[in-house]
mmCIF entry with sequence, helices, sheets and N, C-alpha, C, O atoms, coordinates in Angstrom:
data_MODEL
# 
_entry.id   MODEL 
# 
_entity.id                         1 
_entity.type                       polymer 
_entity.pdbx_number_of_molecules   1 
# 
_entity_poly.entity_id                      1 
_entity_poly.type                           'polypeptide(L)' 
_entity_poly.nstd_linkage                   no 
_entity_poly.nstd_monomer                   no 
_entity_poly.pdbx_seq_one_letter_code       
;(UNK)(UNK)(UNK)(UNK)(UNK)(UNK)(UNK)(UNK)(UNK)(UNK)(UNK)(UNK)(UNK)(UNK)(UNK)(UNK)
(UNK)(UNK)(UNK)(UNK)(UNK)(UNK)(UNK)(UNK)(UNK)(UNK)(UNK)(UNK)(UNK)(UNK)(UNK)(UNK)
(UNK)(UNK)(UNK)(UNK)(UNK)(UNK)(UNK)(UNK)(UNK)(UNK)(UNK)(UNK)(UNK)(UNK)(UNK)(UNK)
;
_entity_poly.pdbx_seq_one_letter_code_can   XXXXXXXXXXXXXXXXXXXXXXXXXXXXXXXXXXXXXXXXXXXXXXXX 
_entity_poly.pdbx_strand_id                 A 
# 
loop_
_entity_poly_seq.entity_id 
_entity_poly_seq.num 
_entity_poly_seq.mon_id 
_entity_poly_seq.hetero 
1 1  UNK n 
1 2  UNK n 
1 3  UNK n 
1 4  UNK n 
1 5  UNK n 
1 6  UNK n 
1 7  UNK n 
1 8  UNK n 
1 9  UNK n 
1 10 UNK n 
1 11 UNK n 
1 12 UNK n 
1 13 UNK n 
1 14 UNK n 
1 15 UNK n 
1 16 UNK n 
1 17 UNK n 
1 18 UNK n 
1 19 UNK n 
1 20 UNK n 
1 21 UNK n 
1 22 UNK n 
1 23 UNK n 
1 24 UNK n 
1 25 UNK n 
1 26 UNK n 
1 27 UNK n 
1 28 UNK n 
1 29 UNK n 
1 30 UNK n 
1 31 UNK n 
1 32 UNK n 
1 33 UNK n 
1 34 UNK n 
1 35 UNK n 
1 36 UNK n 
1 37 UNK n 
1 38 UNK n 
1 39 UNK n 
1 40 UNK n 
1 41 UNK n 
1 42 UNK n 
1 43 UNK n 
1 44 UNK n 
1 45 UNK n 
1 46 UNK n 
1 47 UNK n 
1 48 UNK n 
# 
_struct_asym.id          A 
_struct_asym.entity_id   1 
# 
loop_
_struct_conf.conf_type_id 
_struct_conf.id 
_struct_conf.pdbx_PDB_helix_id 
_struct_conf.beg_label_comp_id 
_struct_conf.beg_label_asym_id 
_struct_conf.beg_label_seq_id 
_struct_conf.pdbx_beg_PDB_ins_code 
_struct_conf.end_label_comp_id 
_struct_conf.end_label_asym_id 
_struct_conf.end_label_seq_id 
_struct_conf.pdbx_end_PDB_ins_code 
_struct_conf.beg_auth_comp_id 
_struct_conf.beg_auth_asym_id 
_struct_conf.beg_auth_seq_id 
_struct_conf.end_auth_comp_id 
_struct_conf.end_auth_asym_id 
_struct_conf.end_auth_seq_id 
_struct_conf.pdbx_PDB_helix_class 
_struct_conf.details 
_struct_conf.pdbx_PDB_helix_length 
HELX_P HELX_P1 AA1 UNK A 2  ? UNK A 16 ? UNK A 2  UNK A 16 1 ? 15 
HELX_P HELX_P2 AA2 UNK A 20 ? UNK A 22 ? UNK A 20 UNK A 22 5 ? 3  
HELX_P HELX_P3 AA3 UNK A 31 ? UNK A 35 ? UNK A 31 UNK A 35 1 ? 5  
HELX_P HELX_P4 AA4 UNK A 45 ? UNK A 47 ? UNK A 45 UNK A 47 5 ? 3  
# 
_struct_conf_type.id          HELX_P 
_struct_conf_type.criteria    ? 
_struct_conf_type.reference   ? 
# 
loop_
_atom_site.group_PDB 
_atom_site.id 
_atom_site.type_symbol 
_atom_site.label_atom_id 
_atom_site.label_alt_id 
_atom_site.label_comp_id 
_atom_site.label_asym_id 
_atom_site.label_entity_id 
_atom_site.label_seq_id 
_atom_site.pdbx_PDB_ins_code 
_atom_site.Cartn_x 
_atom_site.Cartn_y 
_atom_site.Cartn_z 
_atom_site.occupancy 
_atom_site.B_iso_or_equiv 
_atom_site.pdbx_formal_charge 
_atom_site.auth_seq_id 
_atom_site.auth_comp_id 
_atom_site.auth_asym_id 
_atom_site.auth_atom_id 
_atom_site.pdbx_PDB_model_num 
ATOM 1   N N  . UNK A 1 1  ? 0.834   -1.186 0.000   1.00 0.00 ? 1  UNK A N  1 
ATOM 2   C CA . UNK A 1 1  ? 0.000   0.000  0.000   1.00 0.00 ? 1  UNK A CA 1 
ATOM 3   C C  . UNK A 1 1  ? 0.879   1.250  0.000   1.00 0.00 ? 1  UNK A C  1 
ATOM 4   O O  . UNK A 1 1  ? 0.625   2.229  -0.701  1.00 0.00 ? 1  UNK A O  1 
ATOM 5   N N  . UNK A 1 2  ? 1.815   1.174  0.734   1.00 0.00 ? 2  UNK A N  1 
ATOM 6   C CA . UNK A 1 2  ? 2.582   2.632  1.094   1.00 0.00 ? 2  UNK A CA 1 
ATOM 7   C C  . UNK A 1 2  ? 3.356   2.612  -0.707  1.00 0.00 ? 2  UNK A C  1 
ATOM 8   O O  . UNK A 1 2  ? 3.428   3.617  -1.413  1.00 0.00 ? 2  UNK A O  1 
ATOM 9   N N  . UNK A 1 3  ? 3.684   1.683  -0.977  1.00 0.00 ? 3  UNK A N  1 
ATOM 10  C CA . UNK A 1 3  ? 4.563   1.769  -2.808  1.00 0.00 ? 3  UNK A CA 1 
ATOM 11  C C  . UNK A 1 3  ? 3.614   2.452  -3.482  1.00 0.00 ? 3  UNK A C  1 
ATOM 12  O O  . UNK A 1 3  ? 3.779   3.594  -3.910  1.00 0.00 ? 3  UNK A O  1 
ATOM 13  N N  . UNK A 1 4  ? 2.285   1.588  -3.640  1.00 0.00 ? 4  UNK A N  1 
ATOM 14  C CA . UNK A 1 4  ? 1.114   2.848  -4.571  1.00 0.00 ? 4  UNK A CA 1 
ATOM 15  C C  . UNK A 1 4  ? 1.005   3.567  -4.315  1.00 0.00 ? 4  UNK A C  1 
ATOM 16  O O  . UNK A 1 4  ? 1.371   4.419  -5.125  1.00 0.00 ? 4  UNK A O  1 
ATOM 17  N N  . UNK A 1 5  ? 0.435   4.089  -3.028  1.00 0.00 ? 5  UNK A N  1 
ATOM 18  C CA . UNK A 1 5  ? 0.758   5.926  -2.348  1.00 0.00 ? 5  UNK A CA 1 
ATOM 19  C C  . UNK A 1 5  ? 1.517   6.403  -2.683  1.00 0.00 ? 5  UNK A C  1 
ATOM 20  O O  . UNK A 1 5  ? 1.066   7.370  -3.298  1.00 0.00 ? 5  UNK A O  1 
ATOM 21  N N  . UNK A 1 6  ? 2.828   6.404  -2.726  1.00 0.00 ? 6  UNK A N  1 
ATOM 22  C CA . UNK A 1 6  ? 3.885   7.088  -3.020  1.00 0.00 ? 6  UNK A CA 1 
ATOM 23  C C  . UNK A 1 6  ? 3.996   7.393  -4.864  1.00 0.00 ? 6  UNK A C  1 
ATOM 24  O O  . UNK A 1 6  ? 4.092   8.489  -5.415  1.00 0.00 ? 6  UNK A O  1 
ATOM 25  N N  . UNK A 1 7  ? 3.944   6.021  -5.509  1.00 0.00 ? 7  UNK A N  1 
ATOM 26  C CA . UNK A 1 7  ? 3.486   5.829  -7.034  1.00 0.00 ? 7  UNK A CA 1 
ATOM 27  C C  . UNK A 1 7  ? 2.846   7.041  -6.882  1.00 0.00 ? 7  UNK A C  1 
ATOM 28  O O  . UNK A 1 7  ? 3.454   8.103  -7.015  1.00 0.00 ? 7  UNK A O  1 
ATOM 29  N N  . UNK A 1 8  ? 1.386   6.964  -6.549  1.00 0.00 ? 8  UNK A N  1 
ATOM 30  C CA . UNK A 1 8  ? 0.709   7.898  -7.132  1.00 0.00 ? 8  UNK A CA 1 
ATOM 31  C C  . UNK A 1 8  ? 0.747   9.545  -7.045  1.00 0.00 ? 8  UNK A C  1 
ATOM 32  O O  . UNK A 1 8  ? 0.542   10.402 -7.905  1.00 0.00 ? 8  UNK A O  1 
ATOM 33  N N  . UNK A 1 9  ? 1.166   9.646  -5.360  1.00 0.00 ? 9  UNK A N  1 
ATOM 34  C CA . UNK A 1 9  ? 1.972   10.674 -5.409  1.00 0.00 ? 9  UNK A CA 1 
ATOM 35  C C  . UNK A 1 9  ? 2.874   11.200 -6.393  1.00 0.00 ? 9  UNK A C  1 
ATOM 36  O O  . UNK A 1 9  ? 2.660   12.382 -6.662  1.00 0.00 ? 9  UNK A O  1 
ATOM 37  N N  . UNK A 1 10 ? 3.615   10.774 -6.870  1.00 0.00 ? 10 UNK A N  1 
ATOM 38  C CA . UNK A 1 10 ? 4.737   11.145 -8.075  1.00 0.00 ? 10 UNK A CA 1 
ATOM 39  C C  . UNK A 1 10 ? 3.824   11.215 -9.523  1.00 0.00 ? 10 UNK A C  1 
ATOM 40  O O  . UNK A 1 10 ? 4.017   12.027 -10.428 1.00 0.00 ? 10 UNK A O  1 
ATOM 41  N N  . UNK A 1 11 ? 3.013   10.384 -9.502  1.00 0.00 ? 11 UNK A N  1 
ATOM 42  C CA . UNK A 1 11 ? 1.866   10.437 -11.010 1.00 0.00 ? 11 UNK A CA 1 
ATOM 43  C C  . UNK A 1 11 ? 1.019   11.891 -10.656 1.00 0.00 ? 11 UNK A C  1 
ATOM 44  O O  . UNK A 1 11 ? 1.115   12.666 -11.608 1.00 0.00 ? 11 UNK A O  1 
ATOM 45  N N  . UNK A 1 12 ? 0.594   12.184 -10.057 1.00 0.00 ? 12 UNK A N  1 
ATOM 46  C CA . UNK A 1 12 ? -0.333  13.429 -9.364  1.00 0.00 ? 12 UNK A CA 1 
ATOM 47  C C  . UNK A 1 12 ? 0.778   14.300 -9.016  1.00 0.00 ? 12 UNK A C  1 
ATOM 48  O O  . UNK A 1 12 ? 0.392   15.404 -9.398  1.00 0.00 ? 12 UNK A O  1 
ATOM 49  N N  . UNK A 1 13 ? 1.857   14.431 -8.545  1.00 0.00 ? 13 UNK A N  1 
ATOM 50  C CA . UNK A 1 13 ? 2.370   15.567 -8.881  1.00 0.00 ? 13 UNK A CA 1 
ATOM 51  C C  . UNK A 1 13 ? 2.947   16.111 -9.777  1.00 0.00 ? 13 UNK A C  1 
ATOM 52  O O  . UNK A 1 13 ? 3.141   17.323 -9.870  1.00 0.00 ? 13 UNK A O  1 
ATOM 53  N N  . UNK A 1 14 ? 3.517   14.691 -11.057 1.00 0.00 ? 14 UNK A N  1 
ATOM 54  C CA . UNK A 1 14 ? 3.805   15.256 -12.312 1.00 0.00 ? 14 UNK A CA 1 
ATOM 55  C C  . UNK A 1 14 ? 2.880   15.811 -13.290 1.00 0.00 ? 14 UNK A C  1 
ATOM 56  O O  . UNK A 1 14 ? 2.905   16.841 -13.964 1.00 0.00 ? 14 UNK A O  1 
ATOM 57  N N  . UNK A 1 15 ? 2.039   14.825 -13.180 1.00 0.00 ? 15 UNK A N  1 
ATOM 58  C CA . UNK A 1 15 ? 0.296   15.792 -13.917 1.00 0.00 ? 15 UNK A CA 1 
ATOM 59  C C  . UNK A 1 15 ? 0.108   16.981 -13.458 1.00 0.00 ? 15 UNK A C  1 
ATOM 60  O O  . UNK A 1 15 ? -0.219  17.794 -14.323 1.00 0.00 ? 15 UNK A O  1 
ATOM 61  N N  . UNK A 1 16 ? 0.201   17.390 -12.363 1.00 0.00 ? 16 UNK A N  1 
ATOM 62  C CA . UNK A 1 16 ? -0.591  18.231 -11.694 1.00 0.00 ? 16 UNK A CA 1 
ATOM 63  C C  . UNK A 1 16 ? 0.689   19.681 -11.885 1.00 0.00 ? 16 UNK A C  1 
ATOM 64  O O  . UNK A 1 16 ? 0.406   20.862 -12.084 1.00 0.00 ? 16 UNK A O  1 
ATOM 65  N N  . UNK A 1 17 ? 1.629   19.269 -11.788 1.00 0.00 ? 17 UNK A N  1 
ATOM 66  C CA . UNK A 1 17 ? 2.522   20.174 -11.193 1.00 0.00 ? 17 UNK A CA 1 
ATOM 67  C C  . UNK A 1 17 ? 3.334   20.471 -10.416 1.00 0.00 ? 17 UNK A C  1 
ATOM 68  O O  . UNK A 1 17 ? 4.340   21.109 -10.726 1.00 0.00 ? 17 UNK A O  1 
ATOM 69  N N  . UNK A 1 18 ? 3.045   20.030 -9.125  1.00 0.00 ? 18 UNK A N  1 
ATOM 70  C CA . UNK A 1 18 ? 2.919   19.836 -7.784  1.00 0.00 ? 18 UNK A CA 1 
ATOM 71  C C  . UNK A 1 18 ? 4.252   19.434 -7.145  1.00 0.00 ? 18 UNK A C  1 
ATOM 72  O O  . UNK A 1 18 ? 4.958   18.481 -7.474  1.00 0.00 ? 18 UNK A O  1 
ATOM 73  N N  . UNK A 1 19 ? 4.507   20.475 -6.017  1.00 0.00 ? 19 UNK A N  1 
ATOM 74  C CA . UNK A 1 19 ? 5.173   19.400 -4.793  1.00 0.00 ? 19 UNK A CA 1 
ATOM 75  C C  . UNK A 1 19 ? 4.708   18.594 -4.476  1.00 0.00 ? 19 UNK A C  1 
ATOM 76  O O  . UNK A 1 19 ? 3.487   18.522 -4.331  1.00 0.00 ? 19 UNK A O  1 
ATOM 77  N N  . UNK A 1 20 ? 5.769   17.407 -4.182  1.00 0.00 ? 20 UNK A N  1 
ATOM 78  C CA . UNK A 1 20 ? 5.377   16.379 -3.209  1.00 0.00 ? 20 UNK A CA 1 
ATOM 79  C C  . UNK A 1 20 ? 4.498   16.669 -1.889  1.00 0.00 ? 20 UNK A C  1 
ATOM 80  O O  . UNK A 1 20 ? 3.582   16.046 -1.351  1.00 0.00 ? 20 UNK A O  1 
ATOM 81  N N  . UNK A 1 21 ? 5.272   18.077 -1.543  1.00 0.00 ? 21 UNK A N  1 
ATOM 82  C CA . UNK A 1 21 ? 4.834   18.245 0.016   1.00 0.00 ? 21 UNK A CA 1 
ATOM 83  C C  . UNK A 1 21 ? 3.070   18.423 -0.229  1.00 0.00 ? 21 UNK A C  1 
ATOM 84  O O  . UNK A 1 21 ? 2.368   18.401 0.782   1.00 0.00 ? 21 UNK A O  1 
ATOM 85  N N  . UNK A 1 22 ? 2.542   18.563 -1.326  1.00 0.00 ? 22 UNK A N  1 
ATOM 86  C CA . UNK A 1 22 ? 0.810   19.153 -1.111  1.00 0.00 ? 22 UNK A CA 1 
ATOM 87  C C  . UNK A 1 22 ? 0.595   17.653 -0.588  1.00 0.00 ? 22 UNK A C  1 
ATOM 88  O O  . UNK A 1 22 ? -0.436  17.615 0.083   1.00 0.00 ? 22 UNK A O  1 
ATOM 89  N N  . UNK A 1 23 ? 1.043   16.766 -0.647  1.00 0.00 ? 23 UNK A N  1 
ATOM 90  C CA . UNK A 1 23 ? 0.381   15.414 -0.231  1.00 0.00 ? 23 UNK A CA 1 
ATOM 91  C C  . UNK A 1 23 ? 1.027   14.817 1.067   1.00 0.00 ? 23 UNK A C  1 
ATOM 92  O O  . UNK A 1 23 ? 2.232   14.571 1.099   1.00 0.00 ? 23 UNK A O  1 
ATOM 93  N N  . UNK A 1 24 ? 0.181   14.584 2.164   1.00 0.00 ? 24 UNK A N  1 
ATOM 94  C CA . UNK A 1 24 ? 0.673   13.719 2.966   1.00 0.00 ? 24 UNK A CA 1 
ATOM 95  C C  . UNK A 1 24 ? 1.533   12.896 2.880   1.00 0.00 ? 24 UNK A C  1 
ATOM 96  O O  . UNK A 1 24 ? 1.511   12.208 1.859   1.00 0.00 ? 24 UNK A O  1 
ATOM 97  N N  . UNK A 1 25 ? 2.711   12.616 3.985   1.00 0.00 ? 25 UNK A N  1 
ATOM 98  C CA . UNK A 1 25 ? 3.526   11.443 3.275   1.00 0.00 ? 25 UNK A CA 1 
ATOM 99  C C  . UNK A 1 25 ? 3.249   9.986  3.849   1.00 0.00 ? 25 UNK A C  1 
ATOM 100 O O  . UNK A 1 25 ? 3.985   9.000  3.811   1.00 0.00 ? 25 UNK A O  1 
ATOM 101 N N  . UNK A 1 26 ? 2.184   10.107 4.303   1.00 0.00 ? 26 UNK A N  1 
ATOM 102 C CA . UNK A 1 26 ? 2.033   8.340  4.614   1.00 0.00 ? 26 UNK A CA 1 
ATOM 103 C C  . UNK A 1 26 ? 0.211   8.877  4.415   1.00 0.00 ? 26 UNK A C  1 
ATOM 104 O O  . UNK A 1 26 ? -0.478  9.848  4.729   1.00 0.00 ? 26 UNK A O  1 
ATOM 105 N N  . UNK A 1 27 ? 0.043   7.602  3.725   1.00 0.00 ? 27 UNK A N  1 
ATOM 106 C CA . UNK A 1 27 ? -1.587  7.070  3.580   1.00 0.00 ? 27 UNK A CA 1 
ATOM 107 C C  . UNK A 1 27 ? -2.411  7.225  4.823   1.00 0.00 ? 27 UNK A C  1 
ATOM 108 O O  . UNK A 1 27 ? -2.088  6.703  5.890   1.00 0.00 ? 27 UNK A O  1 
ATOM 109 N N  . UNK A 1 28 ? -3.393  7.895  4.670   1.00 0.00 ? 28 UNK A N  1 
ATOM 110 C CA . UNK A 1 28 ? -4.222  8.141  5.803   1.00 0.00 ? 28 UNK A CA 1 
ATOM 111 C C  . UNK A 1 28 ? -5.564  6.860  5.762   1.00 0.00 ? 28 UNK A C  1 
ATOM 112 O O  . UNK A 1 28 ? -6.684  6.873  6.274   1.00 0.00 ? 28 UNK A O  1 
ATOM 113 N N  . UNK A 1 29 ? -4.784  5.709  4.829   1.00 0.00 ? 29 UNK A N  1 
ATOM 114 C CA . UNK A 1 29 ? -6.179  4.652  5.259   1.00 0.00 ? 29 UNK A CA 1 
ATOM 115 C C  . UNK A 1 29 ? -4.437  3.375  5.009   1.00 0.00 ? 29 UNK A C  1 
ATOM 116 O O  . UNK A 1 29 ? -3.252  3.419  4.677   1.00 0.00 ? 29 UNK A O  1 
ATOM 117 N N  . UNK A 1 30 ? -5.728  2.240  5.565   1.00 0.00 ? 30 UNK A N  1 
ATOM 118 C CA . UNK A 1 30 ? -4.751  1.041  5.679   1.00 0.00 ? 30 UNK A CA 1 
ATOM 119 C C  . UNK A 1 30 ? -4.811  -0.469 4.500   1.00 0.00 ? 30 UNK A C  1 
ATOM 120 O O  . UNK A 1 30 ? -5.724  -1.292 4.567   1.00 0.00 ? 30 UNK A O  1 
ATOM 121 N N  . UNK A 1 31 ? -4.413  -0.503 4.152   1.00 0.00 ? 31 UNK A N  1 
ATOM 122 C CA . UNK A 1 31 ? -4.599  -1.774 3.165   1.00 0.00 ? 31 UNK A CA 1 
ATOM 123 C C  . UNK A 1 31 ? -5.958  -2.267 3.608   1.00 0.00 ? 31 UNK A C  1 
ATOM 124 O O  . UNK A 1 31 ? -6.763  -1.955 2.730   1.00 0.00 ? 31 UNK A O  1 
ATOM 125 N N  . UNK A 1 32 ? -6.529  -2.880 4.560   1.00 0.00 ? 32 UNK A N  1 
ATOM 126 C CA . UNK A 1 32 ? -7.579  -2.942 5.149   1.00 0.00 ? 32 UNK A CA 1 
ATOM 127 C C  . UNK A 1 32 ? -9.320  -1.924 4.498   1.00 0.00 ? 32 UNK A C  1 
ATOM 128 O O  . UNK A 1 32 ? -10.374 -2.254 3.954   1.00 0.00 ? 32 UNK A O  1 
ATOM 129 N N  . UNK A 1 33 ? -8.742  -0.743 4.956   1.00 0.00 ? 33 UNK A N  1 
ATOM 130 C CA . UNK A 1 33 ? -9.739  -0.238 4.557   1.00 0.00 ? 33 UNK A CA 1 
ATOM 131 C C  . UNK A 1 33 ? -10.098 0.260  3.456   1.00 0.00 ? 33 UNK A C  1 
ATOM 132 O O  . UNK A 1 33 ? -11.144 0.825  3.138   1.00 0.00 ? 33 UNK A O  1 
ATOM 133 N N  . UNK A 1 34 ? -9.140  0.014  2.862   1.00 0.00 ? 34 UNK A N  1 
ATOM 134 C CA . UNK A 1 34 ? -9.234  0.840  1.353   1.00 0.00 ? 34 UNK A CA 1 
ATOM 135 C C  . UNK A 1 34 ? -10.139 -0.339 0.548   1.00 0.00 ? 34 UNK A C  1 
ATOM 136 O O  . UNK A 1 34 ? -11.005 -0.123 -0.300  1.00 0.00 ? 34 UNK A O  1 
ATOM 137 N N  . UNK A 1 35 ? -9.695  -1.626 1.051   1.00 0.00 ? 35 UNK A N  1 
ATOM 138 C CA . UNK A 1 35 ? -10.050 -2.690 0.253   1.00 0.00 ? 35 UNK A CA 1 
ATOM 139 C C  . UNK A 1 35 ? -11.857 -3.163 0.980   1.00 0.00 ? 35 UNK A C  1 
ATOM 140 O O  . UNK A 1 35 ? -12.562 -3.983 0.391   1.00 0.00 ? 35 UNK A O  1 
ATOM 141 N N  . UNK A 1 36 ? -12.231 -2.588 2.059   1.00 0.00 ? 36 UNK A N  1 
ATOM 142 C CA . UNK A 1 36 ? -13.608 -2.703 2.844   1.00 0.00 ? 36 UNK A CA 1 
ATOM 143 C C  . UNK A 1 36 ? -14.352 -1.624 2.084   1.00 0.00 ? 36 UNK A C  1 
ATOM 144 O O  . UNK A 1 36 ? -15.582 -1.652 2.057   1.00 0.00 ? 36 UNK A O  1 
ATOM 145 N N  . UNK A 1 37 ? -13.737 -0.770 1.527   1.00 0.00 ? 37 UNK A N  1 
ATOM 146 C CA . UNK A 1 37 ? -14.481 0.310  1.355   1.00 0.00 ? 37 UNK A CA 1 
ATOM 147 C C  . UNK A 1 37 ? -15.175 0.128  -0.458  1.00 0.00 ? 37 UNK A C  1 
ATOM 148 O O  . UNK A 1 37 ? -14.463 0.021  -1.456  1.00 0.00 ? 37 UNK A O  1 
ATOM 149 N N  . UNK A 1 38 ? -16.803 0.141  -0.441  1.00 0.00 ? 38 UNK A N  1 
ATOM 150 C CA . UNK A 1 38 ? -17.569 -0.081 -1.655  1.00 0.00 ? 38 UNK A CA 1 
ATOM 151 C C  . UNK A 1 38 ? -17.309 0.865  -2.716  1.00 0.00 ? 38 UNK A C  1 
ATOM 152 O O  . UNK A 1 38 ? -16.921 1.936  -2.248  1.00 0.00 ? 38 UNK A O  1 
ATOM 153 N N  . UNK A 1 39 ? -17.372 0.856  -3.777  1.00 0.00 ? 39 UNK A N  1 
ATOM 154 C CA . UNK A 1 39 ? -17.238 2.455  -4.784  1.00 0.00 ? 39 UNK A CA 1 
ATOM 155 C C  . UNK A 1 39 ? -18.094 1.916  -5.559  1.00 0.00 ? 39 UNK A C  1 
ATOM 156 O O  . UNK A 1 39 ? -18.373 0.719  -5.481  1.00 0.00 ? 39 UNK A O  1 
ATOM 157 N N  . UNK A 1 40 ? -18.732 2.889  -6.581  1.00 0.00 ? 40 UNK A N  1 
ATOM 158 C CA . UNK A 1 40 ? -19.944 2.733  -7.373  1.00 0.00 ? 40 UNK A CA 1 
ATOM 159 C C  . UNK A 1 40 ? -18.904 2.896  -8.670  1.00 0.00 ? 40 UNK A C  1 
ATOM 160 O O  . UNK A 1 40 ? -19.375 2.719  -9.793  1.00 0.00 ? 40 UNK A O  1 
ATOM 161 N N  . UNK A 1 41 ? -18.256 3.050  -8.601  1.00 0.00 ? 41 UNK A N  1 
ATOM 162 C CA . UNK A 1 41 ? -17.390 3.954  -10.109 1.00 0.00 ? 41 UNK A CA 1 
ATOM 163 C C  . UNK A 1 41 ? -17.600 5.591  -10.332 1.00 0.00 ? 41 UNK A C  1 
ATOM 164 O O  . UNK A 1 41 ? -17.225 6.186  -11.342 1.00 0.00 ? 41 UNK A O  1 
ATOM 165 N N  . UNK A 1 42 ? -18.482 6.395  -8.841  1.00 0.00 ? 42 UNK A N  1 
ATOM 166 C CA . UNK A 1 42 ? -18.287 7.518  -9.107  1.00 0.00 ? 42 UNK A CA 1 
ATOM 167 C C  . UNK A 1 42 ? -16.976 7.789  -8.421  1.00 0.00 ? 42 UNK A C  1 
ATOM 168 O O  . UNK A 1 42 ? -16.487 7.017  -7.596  1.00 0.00 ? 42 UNK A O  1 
ATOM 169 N N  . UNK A 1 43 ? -16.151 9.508  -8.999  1.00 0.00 ? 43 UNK A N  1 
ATOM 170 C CA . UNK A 1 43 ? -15.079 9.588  -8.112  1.00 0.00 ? 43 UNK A CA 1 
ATOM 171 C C  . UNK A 1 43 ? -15.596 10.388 -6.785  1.00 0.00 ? 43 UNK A C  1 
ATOM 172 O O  . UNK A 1 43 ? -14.909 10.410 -5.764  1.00 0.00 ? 43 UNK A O  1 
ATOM 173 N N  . UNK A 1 44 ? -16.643 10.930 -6.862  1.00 0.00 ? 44 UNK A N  1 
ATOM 174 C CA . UNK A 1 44 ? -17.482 11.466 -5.456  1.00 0.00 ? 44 UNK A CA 1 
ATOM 175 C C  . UNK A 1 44 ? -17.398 10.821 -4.532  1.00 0.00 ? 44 UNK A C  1 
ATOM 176 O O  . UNK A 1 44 ? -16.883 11.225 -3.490  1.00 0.00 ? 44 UNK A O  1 
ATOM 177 N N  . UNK A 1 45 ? -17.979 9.435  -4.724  1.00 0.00 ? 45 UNK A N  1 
ATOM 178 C CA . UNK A 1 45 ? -17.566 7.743  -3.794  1.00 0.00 ? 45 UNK A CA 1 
ATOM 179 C C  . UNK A 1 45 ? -16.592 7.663  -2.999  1.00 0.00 ? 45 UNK A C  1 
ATOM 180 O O  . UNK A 1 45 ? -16.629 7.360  -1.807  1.00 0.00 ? 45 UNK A O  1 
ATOM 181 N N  . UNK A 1 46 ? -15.385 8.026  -3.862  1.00 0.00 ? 46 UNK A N  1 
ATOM 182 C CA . UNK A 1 46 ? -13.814 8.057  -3.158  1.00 0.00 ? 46 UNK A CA 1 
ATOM 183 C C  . UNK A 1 46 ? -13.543 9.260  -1.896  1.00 0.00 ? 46 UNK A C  1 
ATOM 184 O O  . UNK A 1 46 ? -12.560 9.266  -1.156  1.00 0.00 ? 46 UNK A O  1 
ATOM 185 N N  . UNK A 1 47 ? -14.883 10.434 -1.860  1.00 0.00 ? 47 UNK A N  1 
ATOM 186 C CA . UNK A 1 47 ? -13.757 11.511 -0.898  1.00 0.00 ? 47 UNK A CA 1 
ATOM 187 C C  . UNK A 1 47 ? -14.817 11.379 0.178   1.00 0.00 ? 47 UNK A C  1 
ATOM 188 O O  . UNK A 1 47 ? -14.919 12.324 0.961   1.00 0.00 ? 47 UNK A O  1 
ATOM 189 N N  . UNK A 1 48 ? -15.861 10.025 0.366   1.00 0.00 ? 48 UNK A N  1 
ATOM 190 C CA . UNK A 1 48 ? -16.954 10.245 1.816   1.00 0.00 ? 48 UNK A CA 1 
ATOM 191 C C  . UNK A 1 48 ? -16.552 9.656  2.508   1.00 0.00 ? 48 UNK A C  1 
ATOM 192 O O  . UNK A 1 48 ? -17.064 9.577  3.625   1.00 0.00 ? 48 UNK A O  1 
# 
């Protein structure tokens, strides 16, 4: 989990622009919950 976080961090800040620093540096969910958690395929889904 923490390798994709970071992955994506670097994908989202090269798209974006961005320091690293706009993003937390450790995942604020746990392998656990990311994988408990339902999504419909909206991205709205992802920020409740």
């Amino acid at each position: 989990m923490d390798r994709a976080y970071r992955r994506g961090i670097e994908l989202a800040c090269k798209k974006a622009n961005l320091p690293n620093s706009t993003f937390p540096a450790q995942c604020s969910y746990s392998l656990a919950d990311a994988l408990a958690r339902q999504c419909t395929g909206e991205p709205s889904d992802l920020l409740s």
